[in-house]
KEFIKOL-802252 format. One record per residue: residue in one letter; chain; x, y, z of N, C-alpha, C, O in turn. Coordinates in nm, 4 decimals. Atoms other than C-alpha are relative to their C-alpha. Layout:
BEGIN
+------+-----+----------+----------+----------+----------+----------+----------+----------+----------+----------+----------+----------+----------+
: type : mol :       nX :       nY :       nZ :      caX :      caY :      caZ :       cX :       cY :       cZ :       oX :       oY :       oZ :
+------+-----+----------+----------+----------+----------+----------+----------+----------+----------+----------+----------+----------+----------+
:    a :   A :        X :        Y :        Z :        X :        Y :        Z :        X :        Y :        Z :        X :        Y :        Z :
...
+------+-----+----------+----------+----------+----------+----------+----------+----------+----------+----------+----------+----------+----------+
end
This chain:
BEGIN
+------+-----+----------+----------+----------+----------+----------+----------+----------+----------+----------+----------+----------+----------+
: type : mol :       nX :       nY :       nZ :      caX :      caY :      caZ :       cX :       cY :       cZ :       oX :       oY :       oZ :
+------+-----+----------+----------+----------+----------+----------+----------+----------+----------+----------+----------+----------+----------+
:    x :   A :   0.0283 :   0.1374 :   0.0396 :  -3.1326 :  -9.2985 :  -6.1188 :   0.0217 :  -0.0912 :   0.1206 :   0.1118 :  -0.0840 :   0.2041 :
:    x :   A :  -0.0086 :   0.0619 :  -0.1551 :  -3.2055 :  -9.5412 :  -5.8511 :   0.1076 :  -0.1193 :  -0.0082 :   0.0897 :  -0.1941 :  -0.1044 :
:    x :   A :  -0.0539 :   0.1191 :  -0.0032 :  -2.9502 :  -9.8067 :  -5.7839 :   0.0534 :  -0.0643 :   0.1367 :   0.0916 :   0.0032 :   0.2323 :
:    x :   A :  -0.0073 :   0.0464 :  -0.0848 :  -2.8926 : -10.0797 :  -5.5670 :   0.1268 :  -0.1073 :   0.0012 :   0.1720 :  -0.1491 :  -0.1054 :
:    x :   A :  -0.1350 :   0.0132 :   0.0181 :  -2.5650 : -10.2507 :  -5.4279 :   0.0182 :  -0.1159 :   0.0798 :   0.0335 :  -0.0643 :   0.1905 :
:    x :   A :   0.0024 :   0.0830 :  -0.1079 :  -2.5397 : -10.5851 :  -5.2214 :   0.1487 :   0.0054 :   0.0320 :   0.2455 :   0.0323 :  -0.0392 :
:    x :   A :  -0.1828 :   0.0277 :  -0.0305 :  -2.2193 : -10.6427 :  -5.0244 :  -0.0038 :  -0.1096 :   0.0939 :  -0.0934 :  -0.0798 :   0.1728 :
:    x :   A :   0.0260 :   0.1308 :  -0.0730 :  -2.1958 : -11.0019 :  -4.8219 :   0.1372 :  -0.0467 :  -0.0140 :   0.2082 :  -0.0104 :  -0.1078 :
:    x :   A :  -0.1341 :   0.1209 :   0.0089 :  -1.8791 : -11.2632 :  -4.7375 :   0.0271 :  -0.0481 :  -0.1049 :   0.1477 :  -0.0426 :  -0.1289 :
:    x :   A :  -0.0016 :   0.0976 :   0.0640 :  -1.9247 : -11.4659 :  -5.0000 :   0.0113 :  -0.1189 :   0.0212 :  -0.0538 :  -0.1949 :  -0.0506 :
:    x :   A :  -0.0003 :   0.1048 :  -0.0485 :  -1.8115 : -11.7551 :  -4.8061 :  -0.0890 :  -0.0390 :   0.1305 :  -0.1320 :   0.0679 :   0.1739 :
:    x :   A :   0.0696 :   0.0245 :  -0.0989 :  -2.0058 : -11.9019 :  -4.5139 :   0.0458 :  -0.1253 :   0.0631 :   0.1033 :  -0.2064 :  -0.0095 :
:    x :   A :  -0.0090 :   0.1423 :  -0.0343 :  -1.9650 : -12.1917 :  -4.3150 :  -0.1363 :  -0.0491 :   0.1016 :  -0.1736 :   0.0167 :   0.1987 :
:    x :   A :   0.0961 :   0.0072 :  -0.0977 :  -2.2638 : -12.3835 :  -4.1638 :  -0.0484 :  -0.0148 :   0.0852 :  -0.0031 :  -0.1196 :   0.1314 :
:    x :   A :   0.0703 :  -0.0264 :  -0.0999 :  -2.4633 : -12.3291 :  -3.9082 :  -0.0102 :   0.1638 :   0.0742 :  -0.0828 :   0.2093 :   0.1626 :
:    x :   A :  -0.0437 :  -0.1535 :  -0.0080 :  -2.3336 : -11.9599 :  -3.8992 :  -0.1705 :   0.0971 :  -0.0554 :  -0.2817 :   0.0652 :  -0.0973 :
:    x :   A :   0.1142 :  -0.0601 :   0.0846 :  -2.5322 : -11.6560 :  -3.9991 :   0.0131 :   0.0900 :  -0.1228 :   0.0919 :   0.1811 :  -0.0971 :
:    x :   A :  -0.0102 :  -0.0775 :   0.1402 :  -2.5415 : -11.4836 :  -4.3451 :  -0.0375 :   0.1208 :   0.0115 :  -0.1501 :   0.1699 :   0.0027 :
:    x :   A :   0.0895 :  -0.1676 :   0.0396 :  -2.5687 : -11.1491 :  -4.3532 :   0.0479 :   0.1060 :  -0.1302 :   0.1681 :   0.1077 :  -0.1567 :
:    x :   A :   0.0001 :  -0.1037 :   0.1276 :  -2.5739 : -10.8896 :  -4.6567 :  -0.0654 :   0.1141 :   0.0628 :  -0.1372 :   0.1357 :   0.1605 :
:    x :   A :   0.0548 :  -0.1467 :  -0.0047 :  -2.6341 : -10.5572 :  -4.6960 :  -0.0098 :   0.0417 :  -0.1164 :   0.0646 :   0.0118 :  -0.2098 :
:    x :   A :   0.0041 :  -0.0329 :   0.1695 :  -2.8021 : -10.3627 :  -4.9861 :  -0.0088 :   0.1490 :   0.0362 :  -0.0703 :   0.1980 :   0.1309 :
:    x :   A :   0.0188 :  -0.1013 :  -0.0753 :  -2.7348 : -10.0310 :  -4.9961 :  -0.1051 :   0.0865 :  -0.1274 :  -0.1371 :   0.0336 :  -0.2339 :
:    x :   A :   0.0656 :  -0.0764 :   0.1082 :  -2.9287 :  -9.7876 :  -5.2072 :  -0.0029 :   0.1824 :  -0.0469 :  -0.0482 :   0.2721 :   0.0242 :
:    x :   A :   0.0204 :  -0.1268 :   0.0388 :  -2.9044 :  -9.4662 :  -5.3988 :  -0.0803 :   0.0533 :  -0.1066 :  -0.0938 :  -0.0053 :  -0.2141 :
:    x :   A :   0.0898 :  -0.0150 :   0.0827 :  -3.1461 :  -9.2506 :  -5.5508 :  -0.1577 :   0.0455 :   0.0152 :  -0.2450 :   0.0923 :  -0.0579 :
:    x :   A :   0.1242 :  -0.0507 :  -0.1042 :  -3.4150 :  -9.1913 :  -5.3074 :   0.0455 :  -0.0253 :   0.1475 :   0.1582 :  -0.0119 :   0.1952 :
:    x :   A :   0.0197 :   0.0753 :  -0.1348 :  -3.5010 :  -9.3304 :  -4.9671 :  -0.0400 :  -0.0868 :  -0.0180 :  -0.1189 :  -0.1072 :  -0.1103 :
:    x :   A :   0.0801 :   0.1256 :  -0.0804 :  -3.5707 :  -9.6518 :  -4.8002 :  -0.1323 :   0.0295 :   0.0715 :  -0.2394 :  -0.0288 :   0.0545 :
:    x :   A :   0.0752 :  -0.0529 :  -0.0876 :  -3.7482 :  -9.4575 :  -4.5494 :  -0.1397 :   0.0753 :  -0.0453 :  -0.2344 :   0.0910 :   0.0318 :
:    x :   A :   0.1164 :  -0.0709 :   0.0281 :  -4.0019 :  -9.2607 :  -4.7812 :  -0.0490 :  -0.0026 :  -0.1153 :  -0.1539 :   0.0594 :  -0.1329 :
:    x :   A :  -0.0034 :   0.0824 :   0.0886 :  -3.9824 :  -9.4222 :  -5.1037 :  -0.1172 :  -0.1195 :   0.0345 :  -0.1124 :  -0.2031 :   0.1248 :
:    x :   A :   0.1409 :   0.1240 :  -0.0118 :  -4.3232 :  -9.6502 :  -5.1363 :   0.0493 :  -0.1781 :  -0.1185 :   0.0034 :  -0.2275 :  -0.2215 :
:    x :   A :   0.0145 :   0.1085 :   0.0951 :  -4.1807 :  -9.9710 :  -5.2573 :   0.0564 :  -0.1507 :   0.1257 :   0.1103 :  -0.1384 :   0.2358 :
:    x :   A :  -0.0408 :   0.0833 :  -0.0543 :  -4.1178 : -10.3167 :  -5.1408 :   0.1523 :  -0.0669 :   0.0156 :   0.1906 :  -0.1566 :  -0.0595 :
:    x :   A :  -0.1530 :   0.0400 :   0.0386 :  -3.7345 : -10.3707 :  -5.0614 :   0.0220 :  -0.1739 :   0.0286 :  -0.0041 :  -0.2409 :   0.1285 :
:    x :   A :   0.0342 :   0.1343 :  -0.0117 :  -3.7080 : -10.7043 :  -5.1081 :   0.1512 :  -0.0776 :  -0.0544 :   0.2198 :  -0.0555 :  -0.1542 :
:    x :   A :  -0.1020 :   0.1630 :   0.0382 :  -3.4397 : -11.0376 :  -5.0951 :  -0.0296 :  -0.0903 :  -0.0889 :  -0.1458 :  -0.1288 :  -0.0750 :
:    x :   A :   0.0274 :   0.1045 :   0.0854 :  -3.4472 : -11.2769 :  -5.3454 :   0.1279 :  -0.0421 :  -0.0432 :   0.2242 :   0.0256 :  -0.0791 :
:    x :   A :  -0.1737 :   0.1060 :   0.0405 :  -3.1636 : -11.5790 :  -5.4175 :  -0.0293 :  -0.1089 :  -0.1576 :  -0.1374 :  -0.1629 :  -0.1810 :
:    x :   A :  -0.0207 :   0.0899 :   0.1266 :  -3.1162 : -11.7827 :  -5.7423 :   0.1222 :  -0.0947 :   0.0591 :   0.2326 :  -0.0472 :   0.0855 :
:    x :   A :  -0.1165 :   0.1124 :  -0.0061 :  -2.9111 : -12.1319 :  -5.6591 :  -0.0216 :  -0.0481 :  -0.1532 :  -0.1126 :  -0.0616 :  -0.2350 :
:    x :   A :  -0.0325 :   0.0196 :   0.1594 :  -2.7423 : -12.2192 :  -5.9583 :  -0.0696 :  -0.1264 :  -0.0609 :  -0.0413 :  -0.2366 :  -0.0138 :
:    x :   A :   0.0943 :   0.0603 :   0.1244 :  -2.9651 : -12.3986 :  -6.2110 :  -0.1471 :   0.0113 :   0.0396 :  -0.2421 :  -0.0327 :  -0.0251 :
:    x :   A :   0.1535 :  -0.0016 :  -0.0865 :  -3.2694 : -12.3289 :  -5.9846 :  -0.0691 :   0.1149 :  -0.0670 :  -0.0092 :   0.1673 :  -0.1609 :
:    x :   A :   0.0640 :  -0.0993 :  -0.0134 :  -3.4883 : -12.0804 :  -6.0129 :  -0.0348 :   0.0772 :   0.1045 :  -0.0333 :   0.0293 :   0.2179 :
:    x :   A :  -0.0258 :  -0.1184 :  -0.1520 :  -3.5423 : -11.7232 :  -5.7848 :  -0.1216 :  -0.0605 :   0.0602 :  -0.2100 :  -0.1237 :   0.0024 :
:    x :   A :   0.0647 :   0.0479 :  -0.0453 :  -3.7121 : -11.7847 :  -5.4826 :   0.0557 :   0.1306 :   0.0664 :   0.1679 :   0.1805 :   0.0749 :
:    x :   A :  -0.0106 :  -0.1210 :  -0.0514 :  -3.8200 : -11.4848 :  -5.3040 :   0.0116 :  -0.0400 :   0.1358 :  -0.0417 :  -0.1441 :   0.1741 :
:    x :   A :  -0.0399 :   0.0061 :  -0.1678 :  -3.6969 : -11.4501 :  -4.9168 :  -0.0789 :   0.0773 :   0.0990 :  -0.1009 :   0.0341 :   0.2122 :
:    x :   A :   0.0330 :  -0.0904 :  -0.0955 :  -3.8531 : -11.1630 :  -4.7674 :  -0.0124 :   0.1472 :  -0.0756 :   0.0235 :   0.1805 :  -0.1886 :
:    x :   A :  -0.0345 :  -0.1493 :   0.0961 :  -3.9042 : -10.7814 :  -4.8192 :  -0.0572 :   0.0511 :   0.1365 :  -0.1234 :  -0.0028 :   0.2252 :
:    x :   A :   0.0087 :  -0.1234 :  -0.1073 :  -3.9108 : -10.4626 :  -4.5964 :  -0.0983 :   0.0863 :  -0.0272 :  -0.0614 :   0.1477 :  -0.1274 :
:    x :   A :   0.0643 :  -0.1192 :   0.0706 :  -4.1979 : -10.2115 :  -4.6539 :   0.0754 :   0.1693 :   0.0368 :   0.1637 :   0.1777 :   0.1222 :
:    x :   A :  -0.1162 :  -0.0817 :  -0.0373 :  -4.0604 :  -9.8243 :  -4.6635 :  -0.0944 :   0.0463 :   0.1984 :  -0.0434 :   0.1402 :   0.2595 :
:    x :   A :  -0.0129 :  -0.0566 :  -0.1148 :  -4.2597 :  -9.7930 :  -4.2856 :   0.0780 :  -0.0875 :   0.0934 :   0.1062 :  -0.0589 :   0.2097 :
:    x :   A :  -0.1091 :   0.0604 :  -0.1087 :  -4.0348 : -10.0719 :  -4.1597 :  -0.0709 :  -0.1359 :   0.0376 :  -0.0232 :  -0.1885 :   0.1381 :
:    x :   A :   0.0369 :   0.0863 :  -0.0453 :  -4.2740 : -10.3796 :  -4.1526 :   0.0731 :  -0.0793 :  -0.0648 :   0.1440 :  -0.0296 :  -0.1523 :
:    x :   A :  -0.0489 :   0.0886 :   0.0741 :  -4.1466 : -10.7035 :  -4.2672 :  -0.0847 :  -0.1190 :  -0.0038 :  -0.1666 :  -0.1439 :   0.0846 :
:    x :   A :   0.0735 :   0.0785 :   0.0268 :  -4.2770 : -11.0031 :  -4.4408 :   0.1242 :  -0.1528 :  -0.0749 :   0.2190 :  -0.1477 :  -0.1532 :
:    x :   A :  -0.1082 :   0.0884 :   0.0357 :  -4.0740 : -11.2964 :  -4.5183 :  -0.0862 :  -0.1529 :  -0.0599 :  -0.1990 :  -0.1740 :  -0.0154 :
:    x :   A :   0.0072 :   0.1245 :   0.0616 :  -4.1158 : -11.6569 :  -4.7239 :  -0.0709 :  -0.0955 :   0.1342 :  -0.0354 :  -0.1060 :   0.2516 :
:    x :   A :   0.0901 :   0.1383 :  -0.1224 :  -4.3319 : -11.9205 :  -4.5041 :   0.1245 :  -0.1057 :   0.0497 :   0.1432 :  -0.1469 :   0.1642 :
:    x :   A :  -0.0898 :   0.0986 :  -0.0278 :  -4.0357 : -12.1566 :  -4.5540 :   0.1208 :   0.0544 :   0.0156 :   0.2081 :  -0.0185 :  -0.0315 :
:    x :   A :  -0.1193 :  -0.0304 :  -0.0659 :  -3.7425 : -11.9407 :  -4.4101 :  -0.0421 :   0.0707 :   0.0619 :   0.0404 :   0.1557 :   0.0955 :
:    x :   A :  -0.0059 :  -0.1137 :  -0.0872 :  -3.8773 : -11.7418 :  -4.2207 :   0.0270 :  -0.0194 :   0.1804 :   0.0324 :   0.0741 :   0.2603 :
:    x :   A :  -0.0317 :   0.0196 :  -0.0783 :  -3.8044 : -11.9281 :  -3.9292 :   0.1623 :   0.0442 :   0.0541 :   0.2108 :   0.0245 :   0.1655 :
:    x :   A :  -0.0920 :   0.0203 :   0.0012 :  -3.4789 : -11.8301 :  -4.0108 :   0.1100 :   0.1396 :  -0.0425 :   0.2318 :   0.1572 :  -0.0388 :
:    x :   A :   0.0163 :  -0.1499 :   0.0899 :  -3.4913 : -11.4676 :  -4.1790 :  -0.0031 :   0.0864 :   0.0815 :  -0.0601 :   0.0762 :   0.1901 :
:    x :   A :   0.0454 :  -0.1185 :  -0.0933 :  -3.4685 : -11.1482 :  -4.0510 :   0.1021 :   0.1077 :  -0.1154 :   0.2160 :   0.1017 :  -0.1615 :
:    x :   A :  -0.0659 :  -0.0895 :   0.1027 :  -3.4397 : -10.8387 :  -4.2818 :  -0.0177 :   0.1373 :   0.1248 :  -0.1061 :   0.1403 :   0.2105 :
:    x :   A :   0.0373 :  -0.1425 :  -0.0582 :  -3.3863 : -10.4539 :  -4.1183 :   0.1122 :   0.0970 :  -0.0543 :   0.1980 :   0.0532 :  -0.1310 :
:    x :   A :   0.0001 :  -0.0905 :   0.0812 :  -3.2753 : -10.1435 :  -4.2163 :   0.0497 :   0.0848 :   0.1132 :   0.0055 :   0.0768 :   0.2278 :
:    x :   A :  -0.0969 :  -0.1064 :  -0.0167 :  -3.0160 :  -9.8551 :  -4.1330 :  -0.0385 :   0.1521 :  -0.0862 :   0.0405 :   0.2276 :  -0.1429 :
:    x :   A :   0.0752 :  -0.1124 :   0.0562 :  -3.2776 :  -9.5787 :  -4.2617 :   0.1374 :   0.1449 :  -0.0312 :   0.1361 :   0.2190 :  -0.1294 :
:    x :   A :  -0.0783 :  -0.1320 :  -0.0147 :  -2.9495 :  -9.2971 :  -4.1554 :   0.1140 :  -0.0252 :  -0.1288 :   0.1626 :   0.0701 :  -0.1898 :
:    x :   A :  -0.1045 :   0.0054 :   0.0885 :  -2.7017 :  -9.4518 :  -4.3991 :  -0.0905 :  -0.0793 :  -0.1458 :  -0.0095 :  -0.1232 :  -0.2274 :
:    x :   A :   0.0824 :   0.0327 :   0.0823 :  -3.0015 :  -9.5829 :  -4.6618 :   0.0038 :  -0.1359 :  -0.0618 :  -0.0203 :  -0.1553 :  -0.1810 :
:    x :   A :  -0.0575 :   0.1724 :  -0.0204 :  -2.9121 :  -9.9753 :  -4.6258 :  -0.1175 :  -0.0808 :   0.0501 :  -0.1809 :  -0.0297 :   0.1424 :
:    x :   A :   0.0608 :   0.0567 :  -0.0315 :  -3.1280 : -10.2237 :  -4.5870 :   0.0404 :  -0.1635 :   0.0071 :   0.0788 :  -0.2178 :  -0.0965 :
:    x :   A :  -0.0982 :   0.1138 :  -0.0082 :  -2.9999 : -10.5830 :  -4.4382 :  -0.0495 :  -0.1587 :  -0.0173 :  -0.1702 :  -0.1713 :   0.0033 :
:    x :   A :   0.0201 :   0.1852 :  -0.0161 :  -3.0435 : -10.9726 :  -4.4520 :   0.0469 :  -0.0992 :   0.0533 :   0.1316 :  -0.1642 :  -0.0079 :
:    x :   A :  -0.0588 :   0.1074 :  -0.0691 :  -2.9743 : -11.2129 :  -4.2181 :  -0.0791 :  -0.1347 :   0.0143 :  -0.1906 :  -0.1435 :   0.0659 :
:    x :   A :   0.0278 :   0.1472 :   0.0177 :  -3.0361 : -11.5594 :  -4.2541 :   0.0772 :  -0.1143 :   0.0641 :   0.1632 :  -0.1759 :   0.0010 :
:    x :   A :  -0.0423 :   0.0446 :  -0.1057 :  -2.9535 : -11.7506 :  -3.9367 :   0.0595 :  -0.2012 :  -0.0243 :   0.0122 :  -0.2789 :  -0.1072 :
:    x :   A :  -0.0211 :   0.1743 :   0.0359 :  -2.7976 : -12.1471 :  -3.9271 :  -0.0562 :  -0.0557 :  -0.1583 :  -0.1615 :  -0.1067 :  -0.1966 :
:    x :   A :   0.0198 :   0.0691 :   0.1568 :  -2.7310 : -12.2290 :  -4.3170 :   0.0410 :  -0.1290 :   0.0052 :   0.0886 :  -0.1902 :   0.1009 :
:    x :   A :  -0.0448 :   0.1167 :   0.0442 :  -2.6673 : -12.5111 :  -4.4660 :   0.0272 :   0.0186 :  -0.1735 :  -0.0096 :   0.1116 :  -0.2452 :
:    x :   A :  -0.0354 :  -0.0245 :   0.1700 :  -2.5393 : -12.5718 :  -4.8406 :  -0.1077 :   0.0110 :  -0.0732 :  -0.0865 :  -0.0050 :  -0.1934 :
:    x :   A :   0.1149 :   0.0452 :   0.0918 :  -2.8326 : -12.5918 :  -4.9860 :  -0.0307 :   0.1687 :   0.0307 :  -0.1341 :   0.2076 :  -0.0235 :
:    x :   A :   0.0749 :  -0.1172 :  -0.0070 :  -2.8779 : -12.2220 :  -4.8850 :   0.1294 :   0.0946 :  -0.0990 :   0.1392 :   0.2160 :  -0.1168 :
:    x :   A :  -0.0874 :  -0.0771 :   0.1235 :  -2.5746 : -12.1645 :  -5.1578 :  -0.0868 :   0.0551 :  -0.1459 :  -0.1642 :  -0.0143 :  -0.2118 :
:    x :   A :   0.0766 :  -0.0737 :   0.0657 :  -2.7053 : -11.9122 :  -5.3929 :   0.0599 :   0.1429 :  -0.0668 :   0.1613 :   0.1957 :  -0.0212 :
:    x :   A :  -0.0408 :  -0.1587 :   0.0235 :  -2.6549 : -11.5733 :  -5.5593 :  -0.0962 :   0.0739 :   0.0453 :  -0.2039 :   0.0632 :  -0.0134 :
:    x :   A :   0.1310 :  -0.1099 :  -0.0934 :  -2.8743 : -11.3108 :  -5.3251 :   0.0244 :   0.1179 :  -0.0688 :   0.1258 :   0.1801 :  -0.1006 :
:    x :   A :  -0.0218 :  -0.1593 :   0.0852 :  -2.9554 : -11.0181 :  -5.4949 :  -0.1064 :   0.1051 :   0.1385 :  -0.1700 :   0.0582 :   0.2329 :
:    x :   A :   0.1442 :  -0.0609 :  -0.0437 :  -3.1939 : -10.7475 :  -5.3406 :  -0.0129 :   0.0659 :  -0.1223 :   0.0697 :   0.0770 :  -0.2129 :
:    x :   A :   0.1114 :  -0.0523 :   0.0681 :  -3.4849 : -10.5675 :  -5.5178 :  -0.0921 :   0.0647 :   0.0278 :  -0.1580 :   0.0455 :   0.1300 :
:    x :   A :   0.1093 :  -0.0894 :  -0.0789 :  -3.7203 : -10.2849 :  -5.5324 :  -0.1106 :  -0.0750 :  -0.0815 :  -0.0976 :  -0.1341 :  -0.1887 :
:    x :   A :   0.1135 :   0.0676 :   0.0485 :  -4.0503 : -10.4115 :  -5.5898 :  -0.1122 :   0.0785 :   0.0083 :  -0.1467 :   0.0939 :   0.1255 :
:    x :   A :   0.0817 :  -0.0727 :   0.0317 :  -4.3114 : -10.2070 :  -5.6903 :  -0.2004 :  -0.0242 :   0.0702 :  -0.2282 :  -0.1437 :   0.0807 :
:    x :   A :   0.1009 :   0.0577 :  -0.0309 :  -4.6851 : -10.2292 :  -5.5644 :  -0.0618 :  -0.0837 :  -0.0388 :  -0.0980 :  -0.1821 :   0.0256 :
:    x :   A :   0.0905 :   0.1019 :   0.0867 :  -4.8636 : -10.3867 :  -5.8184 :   0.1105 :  -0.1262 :  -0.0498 :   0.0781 :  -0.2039 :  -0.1396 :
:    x :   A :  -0.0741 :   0.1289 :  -0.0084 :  -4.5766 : -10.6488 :  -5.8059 :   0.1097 :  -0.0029 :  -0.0976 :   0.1506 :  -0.1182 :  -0.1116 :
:    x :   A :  -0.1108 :   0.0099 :   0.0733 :  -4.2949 : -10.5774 :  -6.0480 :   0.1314 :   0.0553 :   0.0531 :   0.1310 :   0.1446 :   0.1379 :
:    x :   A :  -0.1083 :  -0.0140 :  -0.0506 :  -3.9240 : -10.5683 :  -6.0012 :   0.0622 :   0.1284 :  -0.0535 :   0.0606 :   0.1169 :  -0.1761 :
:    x :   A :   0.0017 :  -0.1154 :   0.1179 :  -3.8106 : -10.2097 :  -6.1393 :   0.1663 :   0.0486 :   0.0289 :   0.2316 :   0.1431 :  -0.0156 :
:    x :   A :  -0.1431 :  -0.0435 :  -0.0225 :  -3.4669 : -10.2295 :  -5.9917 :   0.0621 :  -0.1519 :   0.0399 :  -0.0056 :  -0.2509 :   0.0677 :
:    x :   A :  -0.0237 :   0.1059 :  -0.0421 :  -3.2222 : -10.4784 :  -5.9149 :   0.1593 :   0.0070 :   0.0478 :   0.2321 :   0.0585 :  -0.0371 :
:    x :   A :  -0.1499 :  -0.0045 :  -0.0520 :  -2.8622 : -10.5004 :  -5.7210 :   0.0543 :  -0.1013 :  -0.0831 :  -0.0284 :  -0.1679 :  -0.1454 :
:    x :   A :  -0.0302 :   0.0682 :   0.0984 :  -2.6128 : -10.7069 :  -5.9234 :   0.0223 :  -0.1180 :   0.0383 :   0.0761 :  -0.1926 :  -0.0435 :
:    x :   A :  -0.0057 :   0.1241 :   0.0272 :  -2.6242 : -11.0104 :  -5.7562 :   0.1158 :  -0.0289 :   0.1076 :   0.2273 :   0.0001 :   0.0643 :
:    x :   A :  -0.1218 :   0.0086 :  -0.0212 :  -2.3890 : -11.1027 :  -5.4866 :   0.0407 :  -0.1949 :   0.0452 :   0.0252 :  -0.2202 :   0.1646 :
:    x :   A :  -0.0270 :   0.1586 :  -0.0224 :  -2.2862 : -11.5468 :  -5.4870 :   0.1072 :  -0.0055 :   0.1211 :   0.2204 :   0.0382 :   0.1418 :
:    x :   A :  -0.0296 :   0.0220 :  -0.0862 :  -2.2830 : -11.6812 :  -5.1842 :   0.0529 :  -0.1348 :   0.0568 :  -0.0536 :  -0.1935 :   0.0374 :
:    x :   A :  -0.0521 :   0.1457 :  -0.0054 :  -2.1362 : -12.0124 :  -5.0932 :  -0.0259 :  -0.0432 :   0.1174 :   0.0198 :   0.0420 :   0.1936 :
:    x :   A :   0.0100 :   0.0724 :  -0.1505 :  -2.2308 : -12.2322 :  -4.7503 :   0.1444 :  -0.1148 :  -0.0495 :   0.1680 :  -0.1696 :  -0.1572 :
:    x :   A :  -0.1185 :   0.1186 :   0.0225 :  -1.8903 : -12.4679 :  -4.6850 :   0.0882 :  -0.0001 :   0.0440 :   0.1820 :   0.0757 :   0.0196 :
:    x :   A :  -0.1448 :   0.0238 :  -0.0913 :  -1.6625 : -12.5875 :  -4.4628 :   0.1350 :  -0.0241 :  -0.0409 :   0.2235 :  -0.0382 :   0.0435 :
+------+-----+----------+----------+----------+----------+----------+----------+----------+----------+----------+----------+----------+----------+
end
């Protein structure tokens, strides 16, 4: 059964960089055909997708962070990462990752890890 595991600070302070890690068991990253993908929920908001990894290693990220985004992957230990460079509060959120299927559905999901920007 496939499952997925985020692990991150929780705290941040801004202008810093955020990074998470999702790890995954159950297959591969590496040979596994799905889209590993970031996505954050700020509380009362709605998810707003960040980015995603394909399993040959390309990446594709949100128009409006991607100046700022950068996802990659530890294929030997089956981890795939998120870094999200100079936050600000407004980038407080709960980040989950997600496998995402071709035809566009979510068929897995890590549990979510809340992140806080704050001095």
């Amino acid at each position: 059964q496939a499952q997925l595991r985020e692990s991150g600070p929780g705290l941040v302070k801004p202008s810093q960089t955020l990074s998470l890690t999702c790890a995954y068991s159950g297959g591969s990253i590496e040979t596994d055909f799905y889209y590993w993908s970031w996505i954050r929920q700020p509380q009362g908001k709605g998810l707003e997708w960040i980015g995603y990894m394909l399993y040959d290693g390309s990446t594709y990220y949100s128009p409006s962070l991607k100046s700022r985004t950068s996802i990659s992957r530890d294929a030997s230990i089956n981890q795939f990462s998120l870094q999200l460079s100079s936050v600000t509060p407004e980038h407080t959120a709960v980040y989950s990752c997600a496998r995402r299927t071709d035809w566009g559905a979510y068929n897995s999901w890590g549990q979510g890890t809340q992140i806080t920007v704050s001095s």
